[in-house]
Residue, then its C-alpha position, 0 to 999 in steps of 0.5 A: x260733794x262727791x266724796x262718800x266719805x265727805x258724805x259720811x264724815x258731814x252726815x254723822x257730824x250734823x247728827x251729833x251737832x243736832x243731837x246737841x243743839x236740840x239738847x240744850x233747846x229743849x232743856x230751855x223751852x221746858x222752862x215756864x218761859x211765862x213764870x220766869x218772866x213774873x219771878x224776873x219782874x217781882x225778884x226786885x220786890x222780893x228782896x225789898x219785902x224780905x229785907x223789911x219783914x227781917x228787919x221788923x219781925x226778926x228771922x220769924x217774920x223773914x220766915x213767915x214772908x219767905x213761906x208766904x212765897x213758897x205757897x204762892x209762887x212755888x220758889x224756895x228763896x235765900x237772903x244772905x248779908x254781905x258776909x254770905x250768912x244765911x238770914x235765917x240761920x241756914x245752911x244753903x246748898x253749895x250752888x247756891x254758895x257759888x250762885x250768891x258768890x257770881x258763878x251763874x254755872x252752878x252744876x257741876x256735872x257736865x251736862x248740867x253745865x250745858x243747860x240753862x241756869x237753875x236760878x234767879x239771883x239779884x242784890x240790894x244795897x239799903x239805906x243804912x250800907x247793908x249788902x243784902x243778895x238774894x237766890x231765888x230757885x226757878x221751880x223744876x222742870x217736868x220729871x221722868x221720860x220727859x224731865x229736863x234729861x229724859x226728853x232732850x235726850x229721847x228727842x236726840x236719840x230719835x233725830x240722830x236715828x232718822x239723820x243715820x237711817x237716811x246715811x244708811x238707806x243712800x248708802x246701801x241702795x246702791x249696794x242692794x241694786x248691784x247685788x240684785x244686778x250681779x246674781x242675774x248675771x251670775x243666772x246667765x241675764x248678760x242684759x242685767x244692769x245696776x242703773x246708776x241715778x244720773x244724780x249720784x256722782x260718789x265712789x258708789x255711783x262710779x262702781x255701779x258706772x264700771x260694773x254696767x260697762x263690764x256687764x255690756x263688754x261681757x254682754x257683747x263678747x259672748x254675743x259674739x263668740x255664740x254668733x262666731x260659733x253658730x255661723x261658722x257651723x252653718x258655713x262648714x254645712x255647705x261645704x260638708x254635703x257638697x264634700x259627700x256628693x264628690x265622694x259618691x262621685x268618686x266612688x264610682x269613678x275610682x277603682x278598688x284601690x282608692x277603695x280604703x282612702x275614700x272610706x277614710x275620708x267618709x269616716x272623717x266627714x262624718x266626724x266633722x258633720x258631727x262635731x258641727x251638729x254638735x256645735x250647733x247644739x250648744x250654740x242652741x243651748x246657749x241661747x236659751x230655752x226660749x224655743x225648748x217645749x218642755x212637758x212632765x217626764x218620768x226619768x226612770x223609764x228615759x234612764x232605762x231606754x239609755x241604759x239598754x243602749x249603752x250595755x248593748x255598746x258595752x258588751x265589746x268591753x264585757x262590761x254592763x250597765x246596771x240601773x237603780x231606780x230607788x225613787x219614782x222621779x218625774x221632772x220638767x223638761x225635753x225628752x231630747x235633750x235630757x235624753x242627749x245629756x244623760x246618755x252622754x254620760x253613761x257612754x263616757x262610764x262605758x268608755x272608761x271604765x277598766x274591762x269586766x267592771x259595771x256601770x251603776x246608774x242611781x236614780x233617787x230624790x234628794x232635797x236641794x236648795x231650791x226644794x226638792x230634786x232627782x238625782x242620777x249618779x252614774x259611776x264607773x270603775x276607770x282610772x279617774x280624773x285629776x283633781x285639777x281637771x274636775x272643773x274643766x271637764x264641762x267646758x268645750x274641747x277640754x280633754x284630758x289626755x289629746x292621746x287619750x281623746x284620740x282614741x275614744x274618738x271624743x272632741x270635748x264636746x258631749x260633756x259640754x251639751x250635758x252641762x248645758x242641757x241640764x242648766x237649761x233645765x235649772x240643775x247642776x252637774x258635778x263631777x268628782x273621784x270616788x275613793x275606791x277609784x274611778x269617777x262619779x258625774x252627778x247630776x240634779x234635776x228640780x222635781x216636777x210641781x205636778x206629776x199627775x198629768x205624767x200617771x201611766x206614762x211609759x217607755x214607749x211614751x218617753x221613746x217616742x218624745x224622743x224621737x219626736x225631739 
């Protein structure tokens, strides 16, 4: 069977057919098999015997029979004539009416119609063409949980769970493993599968098939896009440094007027040995932190080292940078990169925001889903960003404005290492307006499970891992 919905259809169909089958089975097997076989051999005797004390002794010898067999066999027994009248004189349950009159189904419920007969029934006929029939009541069945409904039932209940528990188990293995496969690939795991057992061949099996080929299309699309990335950075090196040799060369051979073409193309070529360094950076960053050394690292002392940079830049614009350190925050990671992805954007706050305005860079913790974290927000008082373009400005080359970039001199690249750098380091960075105006780039960072091994150290310390990196 192929089909899951066979699977499903047949699996509670069989729980159902079982849950009655083992009903009806039970219900029988709880009747004195033993006790009925004795009351089916002696029925024949019974009636003979009740007949002769009736007809010797009147209802009161019938009685005294009847009683005898009640305390010895403990079955009640009715005798009825030909024209259904009770021998002695009583008024019979209506089942046993029906028994005497043939119907071997004397319940009326519907359950009750399921089971086995209550009852014995047998005739005779004597000498002298009286018609005599004879009921005898089988002895109950054990009562309460394990009664003639409470077992069968409890018995059903339990074998049609266990038939439902294996239904659902085989279906939501599958489903278990897809998810467990997706979050990895989600958390950047591009070698994440879901594995399908090669005995599965349902609707499950097939998604679990087709999410495993897009997984390895994707795996190898990216692949191959960071080794374009990577390779076409290193190619453009060589022809860089030999492109700055020519110009020295130049320089010396040309005269004064060549003067102020060569300086642009030094300007440029510096442009584009930057925008390499900085594809091969992100080239690095997505392959991972196999080769990122990380350590204990205040923030507090990096975001002040950064912030006496940025202001020193800012001072063309008659703008400052101001710092407010509300938390002592001590995190995992690489001085370096850290360093690169903070900076990147308090520079672009600088850039952008309106002339005479500040800069504010927060630092403070704050609980995220994963526990404790820092969080820098750094604000500006510039125009802001389209709604639409607050998640694209962390992708590669996005810009906003190409005029705009122009200008600055950016290429869509630093806010890129920033988003990277900080995934590396198992955080998050968002971005959005503030209504006052301008723009706020938040960024989070889990907290160090440890930060006694960073006590004493300083600026000088955070510095200096900088420069090592």
């Amino acid at each position: 069977m192929r089909s899951l919905f066979l699977r499903i259809f047949l699996s509670y169909w069989l729980a159902q057919a079982l849950f009655m089958v083992l009903a009806i089975m039970i219900a029988t097997a709880l009747r004195p098999s033993r006790e009925i076989s004795n009351l089916q051999s002696e029925e024949a005797t019974f009636l003979s015997e009740g007949v002769q004390a009736y007809d010797s002794g009147g209802e009161t010898g019938l009685w005294k029979y009847l009683r005898g067999i009640h305390e010895t066999n403990h079955v009640r027994l009715f005798i009825a004539d030909e024209q259904g009248r009770d021998l002695l004189g009583r008024t019979p349950p209506k089942w046993v009416l029906r028994a005497q009159q043939g119907d071997m189904r004397t319940a009326e419920s519907f359950w009750g119609r399921l089971g086995p007969p209550e009852f014995l029934r047998s005739s005779m006929t004597t000498a002298d063409g009286h018609h005599y029939t004879m009921v005898i009541e089988l002895p109950p069945a054990p009562s309460g949980m394990f009664g003639p409904h409470g077992l069968p039932i409890f018995v059903g209940i339990l074998s049609s769970g266990l038939v439902c528990y294996l239904l659902a188990r085989y279906l939501t293995s599958p489903i278990v493993r897809l998810r467990a496969a997706t979050q990895k690939l989600a958390e950047g795991d591009l070698a994440a599968r879901a594995g399908v057992p090669q005995s599965r061949h349902d609707e499950m099996a097939e998604l679990m098939r087709d999410f495993d080929r897009m997984a390895e299309r994707l795996e190898k699309l990216v692949n191959a896009q960071k080794r374009l990335l990577t390779d076409i950075s290193h190619e453009l090196r060589s022809p860089l440094a030999r492109l700055n040799v020519a110009l020295e060369l130049a320089r010396r051979r040309s005269g004064a007027d060549a003067g102020s073409a060569l300086d642009r193309i030094d300007r440029e070529t510096n442009r584009l040995n930057q925008l390499i360094q900085k594809l091969l950076t992100i080239a690095r960053l997505d392959g991972g932190d196999e080769f990122v050394q990380k350590s204990p690292l205040p923030l507090e002392d990096l975001i002040s080292e950064i912030a006496k940079d940025a202001a020193f830049e800012a001072q063309d614009r008659r703008c400052e940078v101001e710092v407010d350190v509300v938390d002592d925050c001590v995190v995992t990671g690489n001085a370096r990169l850290l360093q690169s992805a903070i900076e990147n954007v308090v520079r672009n706050a600088v850039r952008y925001t309106e002339p005479g305005t500040n800069v504010q860079v927060r630092l403070e913790q704050g609980l995220g889903a994963k526990g404790p974290e820092a969080v820098v927000r750094v604000t500006d008082s510039g125009p802001g960003v389209p709604e639409e373009a607050l998640d694209k400005l962390f992708r590669p080359f996005y810009r906003i404005d190409d005029a705009r970039g122009r200008q600055t001199g950016g290429v869509g690249l630093g806010l890129a290492i920033t988003e990277r750098a900080v995934a590396l380091h198992g955080g998050s960075i968002r971005a959005v307006n503030r209504p006052q105006g301008g723009l706020m780039v938040e960024i989070r960072l889990p907290l160090a499970e440890d930060a006694s091994d960073v006590a004493g150290t300083g600026a000088a310390d955070v510095v200096s891992a900088v420069e090592r990196g």
